[in-house]
FIVEXVEX-438667 format. One record per residue (C-alpha): x, y, z; residue in one letter; residue number from 0. Coordinates in nm, 4 decimals. Example, Ala and Ser with C-alpha at 12.3 -4.5 7.8 and 13.67 -1.06 7.14 Angstrom:
BEGIN
[[1.2300 -0.4500 0.7800] A 0]
[[1.3670 -0.1060 0.7140] S 1]
//
This chain:
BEGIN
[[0.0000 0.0000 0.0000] X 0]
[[0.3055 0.2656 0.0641] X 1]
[[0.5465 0.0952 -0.1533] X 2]
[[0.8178 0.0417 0.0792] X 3]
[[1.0228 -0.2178 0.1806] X 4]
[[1.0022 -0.4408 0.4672] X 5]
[[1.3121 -0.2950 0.6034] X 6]
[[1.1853 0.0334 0.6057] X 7]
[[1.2610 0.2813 0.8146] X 8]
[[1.0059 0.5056 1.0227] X 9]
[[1.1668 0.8088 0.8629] X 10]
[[1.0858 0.5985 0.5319] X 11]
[[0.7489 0.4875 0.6377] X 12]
[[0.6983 0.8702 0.6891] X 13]
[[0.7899 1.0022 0.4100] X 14]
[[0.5909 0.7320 0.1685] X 15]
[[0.2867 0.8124 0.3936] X 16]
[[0.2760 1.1747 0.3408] X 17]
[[0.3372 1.1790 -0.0233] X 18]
[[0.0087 0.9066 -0.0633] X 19]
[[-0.1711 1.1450 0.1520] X 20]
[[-0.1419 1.4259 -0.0148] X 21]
[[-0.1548 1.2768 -0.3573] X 22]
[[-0.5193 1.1274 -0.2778] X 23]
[[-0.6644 1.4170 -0.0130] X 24]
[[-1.0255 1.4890 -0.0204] X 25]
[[-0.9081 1.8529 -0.1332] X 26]
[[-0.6784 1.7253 -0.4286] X 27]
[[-1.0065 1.5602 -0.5646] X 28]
[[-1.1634 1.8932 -0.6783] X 29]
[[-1.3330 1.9091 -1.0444] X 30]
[[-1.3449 1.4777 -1.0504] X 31]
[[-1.5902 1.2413 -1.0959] X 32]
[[-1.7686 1.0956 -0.7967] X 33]
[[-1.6333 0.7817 -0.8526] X 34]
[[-1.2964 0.8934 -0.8796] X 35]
[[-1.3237 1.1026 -0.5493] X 36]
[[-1.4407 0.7798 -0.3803] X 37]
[[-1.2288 0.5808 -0.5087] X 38]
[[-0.9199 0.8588 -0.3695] X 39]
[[-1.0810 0.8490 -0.0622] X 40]
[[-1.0564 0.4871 -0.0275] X 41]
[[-0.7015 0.5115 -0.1174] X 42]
[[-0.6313 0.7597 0.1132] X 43]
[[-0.8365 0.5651 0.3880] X 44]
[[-0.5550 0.2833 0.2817] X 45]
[[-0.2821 0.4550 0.3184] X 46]
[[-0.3537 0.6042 0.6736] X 47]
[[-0.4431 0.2590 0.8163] X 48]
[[-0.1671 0.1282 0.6423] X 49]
[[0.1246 0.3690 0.8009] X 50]
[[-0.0835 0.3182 1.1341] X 51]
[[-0.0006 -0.0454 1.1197] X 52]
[[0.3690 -0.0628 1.0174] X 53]
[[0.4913 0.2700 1.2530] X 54]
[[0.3463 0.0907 1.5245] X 55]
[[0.5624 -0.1985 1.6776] X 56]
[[0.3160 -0.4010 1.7717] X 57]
[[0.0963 -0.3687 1.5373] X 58]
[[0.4048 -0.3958 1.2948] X 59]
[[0.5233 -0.7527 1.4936] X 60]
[[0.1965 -0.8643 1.4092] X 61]
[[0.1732 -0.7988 1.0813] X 62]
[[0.5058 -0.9498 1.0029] X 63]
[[0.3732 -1.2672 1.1684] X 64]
[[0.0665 -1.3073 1.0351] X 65]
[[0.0239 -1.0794 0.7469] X 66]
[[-0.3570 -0.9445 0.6616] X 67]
[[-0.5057 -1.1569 0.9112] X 68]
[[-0.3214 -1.0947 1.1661] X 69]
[[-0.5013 -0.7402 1.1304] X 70]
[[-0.8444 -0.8566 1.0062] X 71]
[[-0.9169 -1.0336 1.3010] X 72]
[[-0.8964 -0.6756 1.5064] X 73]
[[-1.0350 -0.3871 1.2630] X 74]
[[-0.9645 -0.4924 0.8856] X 75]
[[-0.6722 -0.3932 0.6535] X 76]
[[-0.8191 -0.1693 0.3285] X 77]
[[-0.9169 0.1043 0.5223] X 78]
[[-1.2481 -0.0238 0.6956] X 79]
[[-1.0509 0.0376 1.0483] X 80]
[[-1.0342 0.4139 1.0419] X 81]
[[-1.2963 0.6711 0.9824] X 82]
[[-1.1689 1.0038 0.7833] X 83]
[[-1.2324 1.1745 1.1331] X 84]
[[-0.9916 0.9263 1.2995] X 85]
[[-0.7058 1.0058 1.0079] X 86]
[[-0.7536 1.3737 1.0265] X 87]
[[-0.7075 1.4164 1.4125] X 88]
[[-0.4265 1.0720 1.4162] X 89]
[[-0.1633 1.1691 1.1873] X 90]
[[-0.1845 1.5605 1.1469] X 91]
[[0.1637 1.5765 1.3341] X 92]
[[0.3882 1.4303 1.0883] X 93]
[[0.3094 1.7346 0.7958] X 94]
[[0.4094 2.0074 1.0070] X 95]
[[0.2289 2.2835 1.0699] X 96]
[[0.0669 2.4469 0.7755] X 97]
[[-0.0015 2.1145 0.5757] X 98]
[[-0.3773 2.0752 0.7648] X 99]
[[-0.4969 2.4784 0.6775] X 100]
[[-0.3363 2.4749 0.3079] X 101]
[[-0.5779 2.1906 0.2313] X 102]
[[-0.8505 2.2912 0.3950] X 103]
[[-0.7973 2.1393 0.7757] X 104]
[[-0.8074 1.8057 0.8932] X 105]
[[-0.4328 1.7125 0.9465] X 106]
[[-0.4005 1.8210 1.2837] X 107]
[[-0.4308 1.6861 1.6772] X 108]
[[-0.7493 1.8257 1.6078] X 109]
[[-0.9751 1.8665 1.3435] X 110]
[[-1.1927 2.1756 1.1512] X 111]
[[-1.5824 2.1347 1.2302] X 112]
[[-1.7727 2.1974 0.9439] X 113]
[[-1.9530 2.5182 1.1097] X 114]
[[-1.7312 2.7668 1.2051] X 115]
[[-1.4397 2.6630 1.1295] X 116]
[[-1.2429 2.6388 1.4348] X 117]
[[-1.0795 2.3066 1.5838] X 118]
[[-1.2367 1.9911 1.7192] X 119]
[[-0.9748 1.8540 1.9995] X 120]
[[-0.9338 1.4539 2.0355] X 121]
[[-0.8901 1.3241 2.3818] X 122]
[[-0.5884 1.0990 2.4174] X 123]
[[-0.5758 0.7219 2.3919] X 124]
[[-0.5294 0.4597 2.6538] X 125]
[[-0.3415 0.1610 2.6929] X 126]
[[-0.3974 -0.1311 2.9297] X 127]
[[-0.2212 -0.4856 2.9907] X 128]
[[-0.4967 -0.7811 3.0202] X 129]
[[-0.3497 -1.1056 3.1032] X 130]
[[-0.4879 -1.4145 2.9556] X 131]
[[-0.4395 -1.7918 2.9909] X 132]
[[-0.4667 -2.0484 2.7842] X 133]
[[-0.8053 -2.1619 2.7539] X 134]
[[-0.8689 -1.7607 2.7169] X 135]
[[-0.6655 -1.7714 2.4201] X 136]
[[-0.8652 -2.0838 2.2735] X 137]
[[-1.2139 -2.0214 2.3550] X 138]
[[-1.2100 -1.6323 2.3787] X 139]
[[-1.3222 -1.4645 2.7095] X 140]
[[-1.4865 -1.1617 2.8057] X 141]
[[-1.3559 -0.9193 3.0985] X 142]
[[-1.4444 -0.6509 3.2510] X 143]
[[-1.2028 -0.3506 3.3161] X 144]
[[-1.2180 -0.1193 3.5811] X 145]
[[-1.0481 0.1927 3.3833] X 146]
[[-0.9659 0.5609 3.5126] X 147]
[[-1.0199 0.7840 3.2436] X 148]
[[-1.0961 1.1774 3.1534] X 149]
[[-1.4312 1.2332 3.0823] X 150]
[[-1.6498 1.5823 2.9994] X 151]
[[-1.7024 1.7841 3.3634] X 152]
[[-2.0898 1.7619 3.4279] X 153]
[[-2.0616 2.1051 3.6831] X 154]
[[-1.9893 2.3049 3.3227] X 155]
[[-2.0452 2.0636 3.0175] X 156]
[[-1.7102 2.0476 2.9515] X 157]
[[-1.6259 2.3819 2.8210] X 158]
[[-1.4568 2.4561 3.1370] X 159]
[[-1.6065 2.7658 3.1975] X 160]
[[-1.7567 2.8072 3.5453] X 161]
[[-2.1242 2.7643 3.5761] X 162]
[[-2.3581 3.0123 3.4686] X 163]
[[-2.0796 3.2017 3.3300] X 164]
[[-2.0119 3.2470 2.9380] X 165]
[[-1.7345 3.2071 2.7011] X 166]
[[-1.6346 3.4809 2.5692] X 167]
[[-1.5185 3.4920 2.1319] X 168]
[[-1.1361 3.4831 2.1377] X 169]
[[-0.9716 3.8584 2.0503] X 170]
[[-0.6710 3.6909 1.8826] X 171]
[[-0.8494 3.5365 1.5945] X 172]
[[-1.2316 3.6506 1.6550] X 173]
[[-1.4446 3.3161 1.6812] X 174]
[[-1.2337 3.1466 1.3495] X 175]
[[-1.0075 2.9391 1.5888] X 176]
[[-0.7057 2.9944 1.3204] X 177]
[[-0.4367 3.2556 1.2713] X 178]
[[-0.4060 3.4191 0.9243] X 179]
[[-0.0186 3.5363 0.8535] X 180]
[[0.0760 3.6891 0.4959] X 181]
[[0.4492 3.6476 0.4088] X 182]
[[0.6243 3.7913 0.0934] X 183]
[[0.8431 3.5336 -0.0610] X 184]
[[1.0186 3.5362 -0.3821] X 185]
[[0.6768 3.4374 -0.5683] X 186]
[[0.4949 3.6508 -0.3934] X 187]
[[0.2967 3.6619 -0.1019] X 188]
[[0.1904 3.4030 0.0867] X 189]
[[-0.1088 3.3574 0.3114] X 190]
[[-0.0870 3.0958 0.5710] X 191]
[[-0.3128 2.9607 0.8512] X 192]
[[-0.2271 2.8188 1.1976] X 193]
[[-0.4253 2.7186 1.4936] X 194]
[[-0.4612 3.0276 1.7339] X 195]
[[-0.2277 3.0305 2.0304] X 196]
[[-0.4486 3.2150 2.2279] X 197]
[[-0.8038 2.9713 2.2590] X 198]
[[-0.5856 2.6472 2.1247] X 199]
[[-0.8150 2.6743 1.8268] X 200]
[[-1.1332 2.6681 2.0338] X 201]
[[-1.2557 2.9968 1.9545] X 202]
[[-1.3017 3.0501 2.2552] X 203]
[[-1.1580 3.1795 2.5857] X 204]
[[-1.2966 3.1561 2.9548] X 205]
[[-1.3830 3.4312 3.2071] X 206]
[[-1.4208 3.2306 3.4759] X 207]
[[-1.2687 2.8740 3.5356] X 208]
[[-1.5047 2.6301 3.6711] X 209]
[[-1.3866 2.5146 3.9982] X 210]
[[-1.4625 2.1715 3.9498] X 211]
[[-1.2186 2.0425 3.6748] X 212]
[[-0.9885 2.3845 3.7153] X 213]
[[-1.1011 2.5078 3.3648] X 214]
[[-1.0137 2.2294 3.1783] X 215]
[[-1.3389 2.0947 3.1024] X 216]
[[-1.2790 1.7065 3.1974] X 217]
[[-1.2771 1.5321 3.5734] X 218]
[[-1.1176 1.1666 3.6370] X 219]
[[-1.3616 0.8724 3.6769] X 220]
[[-1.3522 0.5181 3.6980] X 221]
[[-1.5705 0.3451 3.4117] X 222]
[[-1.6255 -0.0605 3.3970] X 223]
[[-1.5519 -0.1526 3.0198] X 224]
[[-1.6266 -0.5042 2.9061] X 225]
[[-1.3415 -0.6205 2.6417] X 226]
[[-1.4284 -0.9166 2.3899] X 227]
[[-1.0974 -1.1174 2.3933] X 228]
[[-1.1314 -1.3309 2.0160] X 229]
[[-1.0025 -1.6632 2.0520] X 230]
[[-0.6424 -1.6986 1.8989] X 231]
[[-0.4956 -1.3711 2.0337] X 232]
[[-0.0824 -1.3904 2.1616] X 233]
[[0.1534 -1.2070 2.3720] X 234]
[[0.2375 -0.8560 2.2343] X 235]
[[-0.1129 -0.8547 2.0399] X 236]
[[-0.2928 -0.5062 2.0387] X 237]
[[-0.6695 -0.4625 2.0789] X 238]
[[-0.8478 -0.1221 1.9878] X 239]
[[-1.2012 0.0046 2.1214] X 240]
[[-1.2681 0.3127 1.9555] X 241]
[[-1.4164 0.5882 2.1816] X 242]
[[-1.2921 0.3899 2.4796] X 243]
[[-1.0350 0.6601 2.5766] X 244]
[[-1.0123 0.9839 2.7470] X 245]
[[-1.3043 1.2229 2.6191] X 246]
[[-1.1611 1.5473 2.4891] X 247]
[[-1.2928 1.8750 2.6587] X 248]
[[-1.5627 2.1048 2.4344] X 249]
[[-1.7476 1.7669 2.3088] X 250]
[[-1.4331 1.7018 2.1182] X 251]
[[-1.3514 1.3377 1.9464] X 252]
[[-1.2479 1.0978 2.2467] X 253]
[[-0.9674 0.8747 2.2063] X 254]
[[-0.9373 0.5106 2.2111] X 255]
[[-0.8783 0.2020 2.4287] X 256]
[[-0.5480 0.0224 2.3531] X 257]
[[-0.5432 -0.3264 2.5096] X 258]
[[-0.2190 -0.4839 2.5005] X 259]
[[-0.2309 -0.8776 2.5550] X 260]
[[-0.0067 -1.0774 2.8204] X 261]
[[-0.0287 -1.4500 2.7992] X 262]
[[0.0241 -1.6770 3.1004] X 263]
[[0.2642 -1.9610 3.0418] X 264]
[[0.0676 -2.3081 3.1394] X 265]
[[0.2158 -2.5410 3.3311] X 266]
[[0.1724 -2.8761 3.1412] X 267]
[[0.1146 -2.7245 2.7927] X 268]
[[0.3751 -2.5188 2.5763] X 269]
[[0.2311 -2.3039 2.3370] X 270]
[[0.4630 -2.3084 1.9400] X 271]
[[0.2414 -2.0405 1.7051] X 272]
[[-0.1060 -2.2246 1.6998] X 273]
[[0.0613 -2.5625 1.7985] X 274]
[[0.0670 -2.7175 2.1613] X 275]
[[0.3669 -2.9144 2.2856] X 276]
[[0.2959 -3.1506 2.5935] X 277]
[[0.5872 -3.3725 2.7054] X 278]
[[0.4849 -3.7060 2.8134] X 279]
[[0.7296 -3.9812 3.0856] X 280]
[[0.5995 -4.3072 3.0260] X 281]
[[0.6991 -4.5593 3.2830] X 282]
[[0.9337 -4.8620 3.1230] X 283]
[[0.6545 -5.1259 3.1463] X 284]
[[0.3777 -4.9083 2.9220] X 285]
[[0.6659 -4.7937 2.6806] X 286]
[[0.7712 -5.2159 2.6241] X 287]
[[0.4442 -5.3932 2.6549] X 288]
[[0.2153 -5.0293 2.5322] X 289]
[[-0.1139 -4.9209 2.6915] X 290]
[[-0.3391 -4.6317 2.7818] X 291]
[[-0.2377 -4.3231 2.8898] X 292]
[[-0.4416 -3.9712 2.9484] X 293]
[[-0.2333 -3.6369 2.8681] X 294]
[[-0.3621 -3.3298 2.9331] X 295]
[[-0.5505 -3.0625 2.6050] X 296]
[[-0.6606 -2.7367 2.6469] X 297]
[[-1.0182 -2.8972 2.7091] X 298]
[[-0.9413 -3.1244 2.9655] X 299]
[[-0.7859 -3.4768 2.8785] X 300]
[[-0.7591 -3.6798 2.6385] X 301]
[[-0.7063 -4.1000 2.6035] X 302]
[[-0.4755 -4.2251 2.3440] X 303]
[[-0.2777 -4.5349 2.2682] X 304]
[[0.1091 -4.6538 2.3327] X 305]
[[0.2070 -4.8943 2.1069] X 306]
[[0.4326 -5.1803 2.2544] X 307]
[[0.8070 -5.0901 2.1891] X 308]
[[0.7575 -4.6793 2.1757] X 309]
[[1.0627 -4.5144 2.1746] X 310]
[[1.1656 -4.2021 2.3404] X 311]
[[1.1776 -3.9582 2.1100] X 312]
[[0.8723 -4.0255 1.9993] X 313]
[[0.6212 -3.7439 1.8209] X 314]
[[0.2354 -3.8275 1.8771] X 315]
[[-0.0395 -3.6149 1.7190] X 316]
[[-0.3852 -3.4806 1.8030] X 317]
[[-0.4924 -3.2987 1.4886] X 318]
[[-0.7046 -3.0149 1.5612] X 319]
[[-0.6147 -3.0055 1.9702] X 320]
[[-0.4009 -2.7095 1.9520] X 321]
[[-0.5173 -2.3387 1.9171] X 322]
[[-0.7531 -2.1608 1.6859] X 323]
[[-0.5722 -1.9087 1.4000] X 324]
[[-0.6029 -1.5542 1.4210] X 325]
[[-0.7748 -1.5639 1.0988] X 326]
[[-1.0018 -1.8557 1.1946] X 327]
[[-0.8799 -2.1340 0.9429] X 328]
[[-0.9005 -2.4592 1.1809] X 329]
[[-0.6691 -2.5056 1.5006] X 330]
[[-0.3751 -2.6362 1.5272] X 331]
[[-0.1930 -2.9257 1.6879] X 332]
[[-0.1163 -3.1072 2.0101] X 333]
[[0.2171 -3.2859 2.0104] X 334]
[[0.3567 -3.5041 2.1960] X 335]
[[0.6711 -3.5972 2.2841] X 336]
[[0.7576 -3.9425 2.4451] X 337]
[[0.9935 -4.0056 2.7360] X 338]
[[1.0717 -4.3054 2.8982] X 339]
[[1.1243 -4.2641 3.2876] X 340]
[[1.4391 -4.5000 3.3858] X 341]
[[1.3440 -4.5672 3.8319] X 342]
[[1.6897 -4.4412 4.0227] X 343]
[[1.6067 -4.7028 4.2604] X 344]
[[1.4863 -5.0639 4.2734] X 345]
[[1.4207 -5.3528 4.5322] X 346]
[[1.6443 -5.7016 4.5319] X 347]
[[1.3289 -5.8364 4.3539] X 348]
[[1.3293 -5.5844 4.0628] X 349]
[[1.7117 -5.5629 4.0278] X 350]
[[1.6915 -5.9826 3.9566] X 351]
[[1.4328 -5.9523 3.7170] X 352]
[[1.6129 -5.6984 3.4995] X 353]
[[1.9326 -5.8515 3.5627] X 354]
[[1.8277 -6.1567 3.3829] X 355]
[[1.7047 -5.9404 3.0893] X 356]
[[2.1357 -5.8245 3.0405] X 357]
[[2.1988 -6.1258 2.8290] X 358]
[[1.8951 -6.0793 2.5841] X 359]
[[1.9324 -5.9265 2.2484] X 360]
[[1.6107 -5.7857 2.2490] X 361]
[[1.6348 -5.5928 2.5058] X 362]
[[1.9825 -5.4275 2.3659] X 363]
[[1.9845 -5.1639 2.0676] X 364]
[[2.1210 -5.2612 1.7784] X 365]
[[2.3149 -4.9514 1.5212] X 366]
[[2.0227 -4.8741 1.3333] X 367]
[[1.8040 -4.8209 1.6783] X 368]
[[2.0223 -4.6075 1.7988] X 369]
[[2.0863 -4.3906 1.4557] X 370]
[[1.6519 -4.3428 1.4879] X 371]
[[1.6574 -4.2958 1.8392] X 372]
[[1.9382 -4.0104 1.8377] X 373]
[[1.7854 -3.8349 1.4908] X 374]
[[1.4563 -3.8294 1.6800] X 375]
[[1.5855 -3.6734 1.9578] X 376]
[[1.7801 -3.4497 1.7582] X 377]
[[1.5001 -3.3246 1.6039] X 378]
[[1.2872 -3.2325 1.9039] X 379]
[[1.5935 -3.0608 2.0378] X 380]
[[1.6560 -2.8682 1.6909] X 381]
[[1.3005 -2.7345 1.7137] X 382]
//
């Protein structure tokens, strides 16, 4: 989608971003078909979900791993993550400042209502570690957050102006929320426009600060926030719930929920990508003479069969026992490994009876035994 490598660099990343942007802005789209402009502005919806994924590193770790569906599975590739809202107030930062007002606004921390003119503010996103375990991870879970966040001041409605007391239109730029400057340059001169230093691009300035949030127009309270947890999810993974965030004061655009995954090791099972690994000690009778033998899954237990004469090294397989994909395409694997406990200590009684088993040739390896025996266990140790 930006045409850069998978080496690249953020600077890189950057760079390809901005010249996409401004190649299929809304305001670049003047004079064209409708068609065209929506097919720019799915382009452009592309490209901003696009750099949001790579120039994060989670996000980023993710898609190297998985691709597209490591992404689909939380909020799509193509664009169908991010609204134009989200992309105007998101990436405004890396244009610098006069990008935003020379096409018409939307670039910035904040973004240009439709009215007036003057700036919509986004509150600021928050992150939270949720630690899950493995049966989380296969079935899914839901949980329920207890999470501190910003939200709009009820004494004053979140304009931060003290109750009963108006806002009065700021002097600097007179209600427009944006600073007009005219330079001369060699071509000319130029007019350029900049958020207003005085209101923050509000419009707006206050008399009288309400004494409940100091002015600021948002208080701290605790909200309970139930998270879906999809089945598949793994350590590092990054969860979104738009709106989720702190609010932003003035009714502005609040920000999100970020919810960062931490996955418990379990005790009998080791997790390999969508594969489990369970290592199994059979006792010397059941690996000569075989048997029945219960090993632990992620659903309980499960029975299965030793033939007589397993070896260690052995590699059993439960198809579909392991975890579910990301992108939902079956489950994987429990494996098994086979060991073969050897006792450290034996009564007069046992010690004859194996004694008498020295002489036998079945009961020694021969060269080509051994060869299997080692390459098995090489391979378990190689992977």
């Amino acid at each position: 989608m930006l045409g850069v490598s998978r080496n690249a660099t953020a600077d890189e990343l950057k760079k390809a971003y901005r010249k996409m942007a401004i190649k299929y802005h809304p305001d670049r789209q003047q004079g064209k078909s409708e068609a065209e402009k929506k097919a720019a502005e799915e382009k452009f919806k592309e490209a901003a979900e696009a750099y949001d994924v790579l120039s994060n590193p989670d996000k980023r770790a993710r898609y190297d791993k998985f691709g597209f569906s490591g992404e689909q599975g939380f909020g799509g590739f193509g664009g169908q993550g991010m609204s134009m809202e989200d992309i105007f107030s998101q990436f405004g930062d890396i244009f610098g400042g006069g990008f935003g007002d020379f096409f018409g606004g939307g670039f910035g921390g904040s973004r240009r209502s439709s009215g007036g003119g003057r700036r919509v503010q986004r509150g600021t996103d928050l992150r939270v570690r949720v630690r899950v375990n493995l049966n989380d991870v296969a079935h899914g879970v839901e949980k329920k957050l207890k999470i501190p966040r910003m939200v709009s001041c009820a004494a004053c409605g979140g304009t931060g102006a003290k109750n009963g007391t108006a806002q009065e239109t700021c002097p600097t730029c007179h209600g427009s929320g944006v600073e007009v400057r005219v330079q001369r340059t060699i071509l000319g001169q130029m007019q350029t426009q900049s958020t207003c230093h005085t209101c923050g691009g509000s419009g707006k300035i206050i008399k009288e600060r309400c004494p409940e949030c100091g002015g600021t127009g948002l208080v701290k309270k605790e909200d309970i926030v139930t998270v879906n947890i999809p089945a598949g999810v793994g350590e590092g993974m990054t969860l979104k719930m738009s709106g989720k965030g702190n609010e932003a004061p003035g009714g502005g655009i609040p920000g999100d929920l970020l919810i960062v995954i931490e996955e418990e090791p379990d005790v009998q099972l080791q997790r390999d990508g969508n594969d489990l690994i369970y290592n199994l000690m059979l006792d010397f009778p059941t690996a000569v003479f075989g048997g029945k033998v219960d090993v632990p899954t992620v659903d309980g237990h499960a029975r299965i069969s030793i033939q007589p004469g397993t070896q260690p090294g052995t590699v059993l397989r439960l198809r579909g026992k392991g975890l579910p994909s990301p992108d939902s395409y079956g489950n994987g694997d429990e494996l098994i490994n086979v060991m073969v406990y050897v006792p450290e200590k034996l009564s007069s009684s046992e010690k004859r009876a194996i004694e008498s088993l020295r002489d036998s040739s079945n009961v020694k390896p021969t060269e080509s035994t051994t060869r299997r025996i080692f390459g098995r266990l090489r391979h378990i140790f190689d992977n």
